[in-house]
N, C-alpha and C positions, 0 to 999 in steps of 0.2 A: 832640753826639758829639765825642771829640776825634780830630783828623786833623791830620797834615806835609804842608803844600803848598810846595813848593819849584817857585821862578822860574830858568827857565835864559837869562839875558841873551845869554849869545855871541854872538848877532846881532845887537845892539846896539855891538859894539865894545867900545871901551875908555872910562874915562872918564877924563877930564884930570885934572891938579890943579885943585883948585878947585870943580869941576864936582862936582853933583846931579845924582840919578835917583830919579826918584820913582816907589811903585806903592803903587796905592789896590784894595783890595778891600773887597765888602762881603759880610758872614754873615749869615742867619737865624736867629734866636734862636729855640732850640724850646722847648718849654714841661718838658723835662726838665734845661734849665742849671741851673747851681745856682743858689743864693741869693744876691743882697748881692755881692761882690766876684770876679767872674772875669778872671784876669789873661793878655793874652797876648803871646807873644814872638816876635822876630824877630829872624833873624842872616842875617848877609851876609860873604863872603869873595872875593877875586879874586887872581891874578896877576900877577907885573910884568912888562918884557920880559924877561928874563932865565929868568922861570917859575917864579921865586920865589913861593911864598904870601907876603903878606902877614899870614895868621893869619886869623879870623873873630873878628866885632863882632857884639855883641847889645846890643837894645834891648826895653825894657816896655810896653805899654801898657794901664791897667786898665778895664775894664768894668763898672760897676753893674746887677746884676738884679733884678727888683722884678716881685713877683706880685701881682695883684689879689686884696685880702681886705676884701671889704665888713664892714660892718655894721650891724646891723639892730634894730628897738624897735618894742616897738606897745607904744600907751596909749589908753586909753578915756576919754571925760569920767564915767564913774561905775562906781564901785567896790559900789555896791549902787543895784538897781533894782526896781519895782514892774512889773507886768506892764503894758502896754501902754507904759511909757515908750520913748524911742528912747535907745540909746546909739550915738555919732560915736567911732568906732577911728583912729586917725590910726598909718599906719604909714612908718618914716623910713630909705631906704637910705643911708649913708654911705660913699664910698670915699674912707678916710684915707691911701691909701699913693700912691707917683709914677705906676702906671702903670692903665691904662684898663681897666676890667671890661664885657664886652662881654654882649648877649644875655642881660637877664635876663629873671625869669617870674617873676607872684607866683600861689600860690595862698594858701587862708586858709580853715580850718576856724574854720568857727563852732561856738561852743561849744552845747550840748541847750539849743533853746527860744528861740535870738537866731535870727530873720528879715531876713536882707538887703532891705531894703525901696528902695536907690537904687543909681544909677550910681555908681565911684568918681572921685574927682578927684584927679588925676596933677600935682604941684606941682613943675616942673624946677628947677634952680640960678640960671636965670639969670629966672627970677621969670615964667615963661611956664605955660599952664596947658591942661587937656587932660581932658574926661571920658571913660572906659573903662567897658566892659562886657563882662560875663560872657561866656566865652565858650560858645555854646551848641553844640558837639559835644561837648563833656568835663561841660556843665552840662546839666540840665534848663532849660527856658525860665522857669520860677518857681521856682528851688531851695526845696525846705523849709525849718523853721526845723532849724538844726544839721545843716546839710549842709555839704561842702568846696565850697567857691568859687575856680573857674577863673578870671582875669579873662582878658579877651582882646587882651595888649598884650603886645608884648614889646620891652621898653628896648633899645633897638642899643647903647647905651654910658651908662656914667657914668664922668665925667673925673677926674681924680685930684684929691682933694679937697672932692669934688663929693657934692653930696646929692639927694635926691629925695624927695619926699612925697606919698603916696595916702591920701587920706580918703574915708572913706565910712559908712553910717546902717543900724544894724538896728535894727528893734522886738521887744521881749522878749514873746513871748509867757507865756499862762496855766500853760501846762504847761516853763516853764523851771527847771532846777536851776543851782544852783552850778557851775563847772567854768573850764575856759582856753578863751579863743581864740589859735588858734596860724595863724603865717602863715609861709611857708616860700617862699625864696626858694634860685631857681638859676641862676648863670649861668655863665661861660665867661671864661679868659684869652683874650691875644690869637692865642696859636694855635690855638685853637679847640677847644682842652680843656679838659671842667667841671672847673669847681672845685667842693667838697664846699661840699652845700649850707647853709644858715642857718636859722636861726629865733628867732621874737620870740612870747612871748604875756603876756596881759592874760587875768586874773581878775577875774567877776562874779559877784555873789549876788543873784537878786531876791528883794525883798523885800515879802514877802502881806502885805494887811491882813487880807483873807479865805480861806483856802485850803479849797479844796474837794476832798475827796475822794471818790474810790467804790470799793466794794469789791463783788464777785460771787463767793456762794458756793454750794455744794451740799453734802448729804450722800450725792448720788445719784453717787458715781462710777461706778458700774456700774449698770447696767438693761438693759431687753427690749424690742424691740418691744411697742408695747399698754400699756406703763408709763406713768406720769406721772413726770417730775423734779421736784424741788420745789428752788426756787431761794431762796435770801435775797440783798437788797439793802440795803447799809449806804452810807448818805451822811453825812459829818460835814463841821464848818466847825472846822478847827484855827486859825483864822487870828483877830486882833482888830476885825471888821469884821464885821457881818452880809454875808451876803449873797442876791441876791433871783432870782425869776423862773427854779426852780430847774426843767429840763424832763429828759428821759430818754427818749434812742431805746435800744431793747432787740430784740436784732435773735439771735433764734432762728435754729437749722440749718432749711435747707428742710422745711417741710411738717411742722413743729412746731405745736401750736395750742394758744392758749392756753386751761386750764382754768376761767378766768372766777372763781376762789376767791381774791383778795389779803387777805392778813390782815394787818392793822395792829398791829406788835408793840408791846407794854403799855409798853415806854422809848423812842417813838419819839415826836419833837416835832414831827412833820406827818402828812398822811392824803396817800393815795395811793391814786386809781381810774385806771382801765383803761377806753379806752374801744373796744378793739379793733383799737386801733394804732399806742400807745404809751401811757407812764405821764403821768399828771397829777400833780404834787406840787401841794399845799393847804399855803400856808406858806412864810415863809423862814426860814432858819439863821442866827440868833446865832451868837454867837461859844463855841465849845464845844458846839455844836449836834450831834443825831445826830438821822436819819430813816431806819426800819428799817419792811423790810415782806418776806411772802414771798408766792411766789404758786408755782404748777404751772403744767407743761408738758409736754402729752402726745405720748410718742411713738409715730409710724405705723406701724401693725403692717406693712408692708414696708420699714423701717426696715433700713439693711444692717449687716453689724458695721462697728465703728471707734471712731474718736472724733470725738466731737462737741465744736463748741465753743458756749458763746453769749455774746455779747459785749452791754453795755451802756455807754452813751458818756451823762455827765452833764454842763450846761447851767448855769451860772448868773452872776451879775451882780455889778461891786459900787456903789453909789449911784450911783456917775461914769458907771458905761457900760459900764465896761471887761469884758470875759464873759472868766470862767474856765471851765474843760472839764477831764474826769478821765474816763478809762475804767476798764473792769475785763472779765474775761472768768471763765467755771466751764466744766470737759469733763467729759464722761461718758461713759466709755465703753460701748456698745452691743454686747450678746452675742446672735446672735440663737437660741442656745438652743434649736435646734430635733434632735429626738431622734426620729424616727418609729418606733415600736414594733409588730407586728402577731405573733400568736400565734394557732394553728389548733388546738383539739378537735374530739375528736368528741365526739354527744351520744350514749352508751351505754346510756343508762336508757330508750331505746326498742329496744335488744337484750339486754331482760334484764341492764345491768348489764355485758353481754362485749364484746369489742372481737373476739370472732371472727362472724363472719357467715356466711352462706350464700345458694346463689343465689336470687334470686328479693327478699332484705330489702332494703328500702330504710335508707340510712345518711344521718345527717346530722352537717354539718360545721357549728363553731360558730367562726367569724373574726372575733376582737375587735383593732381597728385604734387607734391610742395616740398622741396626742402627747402624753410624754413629759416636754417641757420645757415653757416659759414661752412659747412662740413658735408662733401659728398657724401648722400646714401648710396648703397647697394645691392645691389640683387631685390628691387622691389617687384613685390608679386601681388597680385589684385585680384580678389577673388569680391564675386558680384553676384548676390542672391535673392535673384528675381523674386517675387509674389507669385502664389498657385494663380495658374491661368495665362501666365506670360509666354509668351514662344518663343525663341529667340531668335533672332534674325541673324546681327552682325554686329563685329565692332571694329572702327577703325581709328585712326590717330588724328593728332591735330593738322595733317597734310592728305589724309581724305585714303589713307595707303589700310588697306585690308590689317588687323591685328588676328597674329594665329591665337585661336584661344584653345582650352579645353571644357569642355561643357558636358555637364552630367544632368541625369536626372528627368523628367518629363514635363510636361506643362501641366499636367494632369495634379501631378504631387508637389511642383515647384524646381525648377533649373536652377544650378548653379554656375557660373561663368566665370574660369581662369585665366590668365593671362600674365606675361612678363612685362613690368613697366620700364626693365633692366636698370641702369643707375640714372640717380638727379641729381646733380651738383648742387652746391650752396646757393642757395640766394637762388632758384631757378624752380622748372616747372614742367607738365606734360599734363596736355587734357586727352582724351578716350570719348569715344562716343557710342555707347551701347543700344541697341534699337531691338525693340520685342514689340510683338502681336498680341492685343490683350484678345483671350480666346473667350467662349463663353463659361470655361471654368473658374474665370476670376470672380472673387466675390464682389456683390454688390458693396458699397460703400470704399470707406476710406482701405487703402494698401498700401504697404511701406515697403521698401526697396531698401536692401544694409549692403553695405559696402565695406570692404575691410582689406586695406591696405597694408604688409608688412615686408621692411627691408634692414639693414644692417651697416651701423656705422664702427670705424676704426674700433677694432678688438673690446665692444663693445655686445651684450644680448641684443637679441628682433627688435626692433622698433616698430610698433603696430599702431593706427589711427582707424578710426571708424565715424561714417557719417551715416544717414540715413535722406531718404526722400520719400515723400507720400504723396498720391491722387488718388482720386475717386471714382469708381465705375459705377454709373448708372444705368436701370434698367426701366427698362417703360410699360407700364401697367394700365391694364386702358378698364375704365367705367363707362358701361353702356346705359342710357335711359328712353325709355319710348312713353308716349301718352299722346293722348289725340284729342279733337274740341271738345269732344262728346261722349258719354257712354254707352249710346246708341242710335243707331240711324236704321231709318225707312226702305224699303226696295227703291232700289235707284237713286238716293241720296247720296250724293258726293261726302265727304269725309277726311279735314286733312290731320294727319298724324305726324305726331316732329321725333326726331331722335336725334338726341346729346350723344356726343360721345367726351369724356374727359382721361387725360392720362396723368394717373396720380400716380407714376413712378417717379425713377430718379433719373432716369433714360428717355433720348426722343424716341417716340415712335414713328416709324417710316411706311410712307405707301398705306396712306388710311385707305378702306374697301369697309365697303356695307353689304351684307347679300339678309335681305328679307323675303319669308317664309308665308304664304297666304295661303287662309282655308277661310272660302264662303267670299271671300274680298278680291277685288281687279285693282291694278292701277290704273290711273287716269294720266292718259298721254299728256305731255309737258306741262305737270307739273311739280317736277323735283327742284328746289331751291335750296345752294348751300350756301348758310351763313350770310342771307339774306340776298345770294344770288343765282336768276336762274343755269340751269344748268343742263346737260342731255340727260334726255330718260336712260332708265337702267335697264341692261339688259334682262328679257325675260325669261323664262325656261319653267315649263311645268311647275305653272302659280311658284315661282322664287326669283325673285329680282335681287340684281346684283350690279351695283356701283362701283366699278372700277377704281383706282388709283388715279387714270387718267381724268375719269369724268368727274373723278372729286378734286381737279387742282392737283394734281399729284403732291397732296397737303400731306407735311411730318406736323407730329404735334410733340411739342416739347415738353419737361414737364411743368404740370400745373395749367398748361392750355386744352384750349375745350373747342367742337363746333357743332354746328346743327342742323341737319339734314332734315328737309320738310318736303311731302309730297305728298298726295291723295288717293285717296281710294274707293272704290263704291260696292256696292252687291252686285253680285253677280245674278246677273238676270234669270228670271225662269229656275232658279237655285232656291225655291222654298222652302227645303227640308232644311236648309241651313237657319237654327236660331241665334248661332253665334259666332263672330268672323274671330278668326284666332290669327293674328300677325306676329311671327317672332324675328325677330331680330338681331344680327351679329355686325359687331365692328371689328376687324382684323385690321392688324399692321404686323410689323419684324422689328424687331431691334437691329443695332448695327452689326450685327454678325449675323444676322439675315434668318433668325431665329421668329418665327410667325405667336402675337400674342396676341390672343380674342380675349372677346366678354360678351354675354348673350342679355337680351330683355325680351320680356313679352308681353303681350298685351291684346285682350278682349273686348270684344266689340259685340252690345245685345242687337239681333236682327229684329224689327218689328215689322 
């Protein structure tokens, strides 16, 4: 920084003719002076007695500044190398300039496939010497090959002029490529700010007699749980050297197995078996050699989705000893494809074909369960919830075999029916056949039936599907109507009176019956006609006639059909207090759950 310091003598006096004063100060040089030549100056002026100035005298004096600027080399004994050769790196710090570089650090990336395999030796100026090692918080304890190298030293100083040399030994391994070794050096001026750091490197090529490669491939990039992979393996020798005792770890995702099928492909120049846990190669590789084979690899039907990888790592020799190595890996990715499907009919061709019912029929449910995909389900469970008014019967499988179920619930409030469909495989299926009694708690009109299937694929949540099915209950509702020719008839006049009966439900009615009611009126023996034919008189009982089921046809009426019962009647003789004959009458039938439904009419007649 620049800064005016001014000395104030006055306490000093005066100084005579002749007579010196001397003042000595010292500066600290910071590391932001400039370069090469800083000059500084000094001026002094005094007094006489009189108090005259004298004027002010200046004087110079220069200073040289000078920054530490190393520099740096590395050189290898070989420019090309064969695998297991050692190459010796010799790297050389120089500082050419006047002033002292303090606090240096070497690191040293090795280039893909060189192995630091020794200590370094630390060579000072003045011929003194020193082995170093890695430092291991910044290193592994056995760095790999082509890892950065910490060492664990750090130089306090190089003097000006001064040089320093570190050597040290990697072995090139099998799997080395071409590339730099680069060493990088940092250190610091004397005020204890870095200087920008250095670097040196040296280029190597090894060079194969034998090279060995491996390659792992698939056409299986996609598959399923329950699938086989099929893998191919390509080994060649690009190199001019045979080479020998070629082995193969092959190391599948967990719980992969192998399918025990290797096919020896027709251009491949060794044999290759399997003997359950790893490959054997028969044969070594010339030069220009290729060894091809393929084999399957089943995967576990609880297989999750993802990707898989499978990796294979190849073995082999060349005369001298020296082992080369080559991996390779193939992924596949794993869907687990799983689609659970379940659809509910009903079977209608035991109600006539209709999907309307009535009380009393039993209905049956047809529940076909699906997987879908490629991917076995599991643990599928089926739960079945009937309509209020269902009874349940049974359910059994597609081979006619009783299914144990669990069943809750009442007919009254509605049943629920469970059961294990246990596992479906892909691409496959299971039907069930549920059978219930519609009771007369069912309601009238349309009802639905839910179903709801849920099962579980490879390390996947439930898989659940839902379908529904609907029919109709109907019930039979019957309309009575009476009227007869006339509104009144004479002592002894015959009198014929008709009654309709129609069923305006949604239900047949079963086993029509008439029973009519007489005050002041007789029937008149054969003649009851239904629906235009005759038919037997109706039983009598204390004036009330009653037409049977049998003598009416043992006729159901469906809905929206109607028929007509016609027969006669007259005064009752010698019956004169009677003015008015009063006939009432009922049609009764049952639904099919055997449930009785009437409807009444009536109808007067003036006696004259």
């Amino acid at each position: 920084m620049n800064s005016n310091i001014t000395w104030n003598l006055s306490a000093y006096g005066s100084i005579d003719a002749g007579e010196n004063f001397t003042i000595k100060a010292e500066v600290h040089v910071m590391s932001n002076a400039s370069v090469l030549q800083n000059r500084n100056r000094a001026c002094a002026n005094a007094t006489n007695l009189l108090g005259t100035s004298s004027g002010t005298t200046c004087d110079y004096a220069d200073v040289w500044i000078y920054y530490p600027a190393l520099t740096l080399t590395k050189t290898g004994n070989a420019t090309n190398a064969t695998p297991g050769d050692i190459v010796e790196y010799t790297i050389t710090i120089n500082n050419p300039k006047y002033t002292t570089a303090y606090n240096i650090t070497i690191s040293d990336n090795l280039q893909y496939g060189f192995k630091l395999i020794s200590n370094g030796t630390l060579t000072f100026w003045n011929g003194t010497t020193t082995d170093i090692t890695i430092n291991e918080t910044l290193n592994e304890t056995n760095p790999p090959a082509g890892s950065t190298v910490y060492w664990n030293y750090t130089l306090p100083y190089i003097l000006p002029q001064k040089s320093v040399t570190l050597r040290y030994n990697t072995s090139v391994t099998s799997d080395a490529k071409c590339g730099k070794n680069i060493v990088t050096i940092n250190y610091r001026d004397g005020d204890g700010t870095g200087m920008p750091y250095i670097q040196a490197q040296w280029e190597s090529c090894p060079v194969f007699k034998g090279v060995l490669t491996v390659d792992k491939i698939t056409s299986d990039s996609l598959s399923y749980p329950g699938n086989n992979v099929t893998y191919e393996i390509i080994i060649s020798n690009s190199g001019t050297e045979t080479i020998y005792n070629i082995t193969l770890n092959d190391t599948p995702p967990n719980n992969w197995q192998y399918a025990n099928n290797i096919i020896n492909l027709t251009n491949s120049t060794c044999n290759v078996t399997h003997n359950g846990t790893h490959f054997i190669v028969t044969g070594n590789l010339s030069p220009g050699a290729v060894c091809r084979f393929r084999y399957d690899v089943s995967v576990p039907d609880l297989t999750c989705f993802g990707e898989y990888y499978n990796y294979i790592s190849a073995y082999a020799y060349y005369a001298s000893g020296t082992m080369l190595n080559d991996s390779s890996y193939a992924s596949t990715d794993i869907v687990s494809d799983c689609v659970l499907d379940v659809s509910k009919n009903i079977n209608n061709s035991l109600n006539n074909n209709s999907l309307k019912y009535e009380y009393g029929s039993v209905i049956e449910f047809i529940i076909n369960i699906s997987s879908r995909g490629n991917t076995t389900i599991y643990n599928v469970t089926v739960n079945d919830t009937l309509p209020v008014g269902l009874q349940f019967i049974n359910c059994t499988n597609e081979t006619g075999d009783t299914v144990t179920t669990n069943t809750t619930g009442t007919p009254y409030a509605g049943q629920s029916v469970n059961f294990s469909a246990g596992n479906i495989s892909g691409n496959s299926y299971k039907i069930f056949y549920i059978r219930a009694t519609i009771t007369d708690d069912t309601f009238e009109g349309t009802n639905i039936n839910r179903v709801v299937v849920t099962g579980n694929g490879p390390c996947e949540p439930a898989i659940t599907d839902t379908d529904f099915a609907s029919f109709a209950v109907g019930i039979p509702e019957l309309k009575v109507h009476k009227w007869a020719d006339s509104g009144s008839m004479e002592p002894g006049e015959i009198m014929t009176y008709h009654v309709s009966i129609t069923n305006e439900g949604t239900g047949t009615a079963y086993n029509i019956t008439v029973t009519d009611t007489l005050i002041g009126m007789e029937y008149v023996s054969n003649s009851s006609v239904f629906n235009g034919s005759g038919i037997n008189d109706p039983e009598e009982s204390t004036n009330t006639l009653f037409w049977n089921s049998t003598t009416l046809n043992n006729t159901n009426l469906t809905p929206g059909s109607s028929v007509i019962l016609d027969f006669n009647l007259t005064t009752q003789i010698g019956n004169c207090s009677v003015n008015m004959g009063i006939d009432e009458v009922y049609a009764n039938a049952s639904d099919g759950y055997g449930n009785i439904v009437s409807n009444p009419d009536l109808l007067g007649t003036l006696m004259i």
